[in-house]
C-alpha positions in Angstrom: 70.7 -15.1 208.2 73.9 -15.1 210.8 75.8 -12.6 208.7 72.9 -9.9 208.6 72.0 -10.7 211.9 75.7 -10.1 213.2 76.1 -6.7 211.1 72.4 -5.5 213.0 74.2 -6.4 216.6 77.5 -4.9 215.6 75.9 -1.8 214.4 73.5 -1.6 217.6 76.9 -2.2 220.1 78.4 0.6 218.1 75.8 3.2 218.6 74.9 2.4 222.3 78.9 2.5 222.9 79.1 6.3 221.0 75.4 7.5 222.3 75.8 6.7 226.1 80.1 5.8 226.6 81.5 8.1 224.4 78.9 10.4 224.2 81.2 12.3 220.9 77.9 11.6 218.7 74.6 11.2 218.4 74.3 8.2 215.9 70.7 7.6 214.8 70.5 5.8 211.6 73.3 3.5 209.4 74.0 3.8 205.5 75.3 -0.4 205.1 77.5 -1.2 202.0 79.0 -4.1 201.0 80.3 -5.9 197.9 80.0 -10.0 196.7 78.7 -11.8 200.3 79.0 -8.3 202.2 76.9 -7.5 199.4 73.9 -9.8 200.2 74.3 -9.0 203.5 74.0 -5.7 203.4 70.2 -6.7 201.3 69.2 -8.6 204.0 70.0 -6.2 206.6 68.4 -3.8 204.5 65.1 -6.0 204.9 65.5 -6.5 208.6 62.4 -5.2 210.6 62.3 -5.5 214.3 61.5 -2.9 217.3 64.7 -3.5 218.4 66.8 -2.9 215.5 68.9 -0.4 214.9 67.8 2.4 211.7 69.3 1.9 208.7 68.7 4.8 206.0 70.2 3.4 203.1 71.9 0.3 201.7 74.5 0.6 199.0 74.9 -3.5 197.9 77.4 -4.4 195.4 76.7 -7.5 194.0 77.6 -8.2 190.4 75.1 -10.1 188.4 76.9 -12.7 186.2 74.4 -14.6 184.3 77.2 -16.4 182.1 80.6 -16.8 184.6 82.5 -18.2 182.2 81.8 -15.4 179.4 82.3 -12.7 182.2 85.7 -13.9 183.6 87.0 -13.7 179.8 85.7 -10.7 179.3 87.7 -9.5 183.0 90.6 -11.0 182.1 90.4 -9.0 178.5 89.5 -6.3 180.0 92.1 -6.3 182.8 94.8 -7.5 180.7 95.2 -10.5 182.7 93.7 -11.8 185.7 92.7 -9.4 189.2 94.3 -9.8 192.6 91.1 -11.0 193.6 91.8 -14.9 191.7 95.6 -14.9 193.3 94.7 -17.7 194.7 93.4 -19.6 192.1 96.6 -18.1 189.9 98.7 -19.6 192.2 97.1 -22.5 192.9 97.5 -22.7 188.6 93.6 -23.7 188.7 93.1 -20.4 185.8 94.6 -22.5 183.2 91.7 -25.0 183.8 89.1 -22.1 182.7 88.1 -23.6 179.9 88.1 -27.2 180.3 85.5 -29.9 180.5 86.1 -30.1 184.2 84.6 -26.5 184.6 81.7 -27.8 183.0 
């Protein structure tokens, strides 16, 4: 898992950097959030055991479930009155009108 294993070194760096550089804090454990892939990150970092690791308290994931994609991004648009900033690239890339074609399929 390069993502979750990237977060565990970034987060160690960080507190050796404050604990013995800086010495502003003493940082002993991590509370890791993240939404869509930051999400499953922040699971799997949430899982991570090793003696060398740093502590992590708690894990706050965000990560929507969407058993029926098509039916939820209706329902977004709906409920949004038109589309989030999030698909401006698909808006501009006109791929939205596609939604409900056979090529979505």
């Amino acid at each position: 898992m390069p993502m979750a294993k990237a977060a565990m070194q970034s987060m160690k760096a960080a507190q050796e950097f404050v604990n013995e550089e800086l010495k502003v804090a003493e940082v002993e454990s991590w509370i890791v959030s993240g939404a869509s892939k930051r999400g499953w990150t922040t699971w799997m970092v949430g899982l991570a055991e090793c003696a060398s690791c740093v502590n992590i308290s708690a894990i706050i994931p965000l990560v929507p479930i969407v058993p029926n994609l098509l039916q939820d991004v209706h329902r977004q648009w709906q409920s949004y009155g038109g589309w989030t900033f999030a698909f401006s690239d698909y808006t501009e890339a006109g791929i939205m009108q596609y939604l409900d074609d056979e090529i979505f399929g």
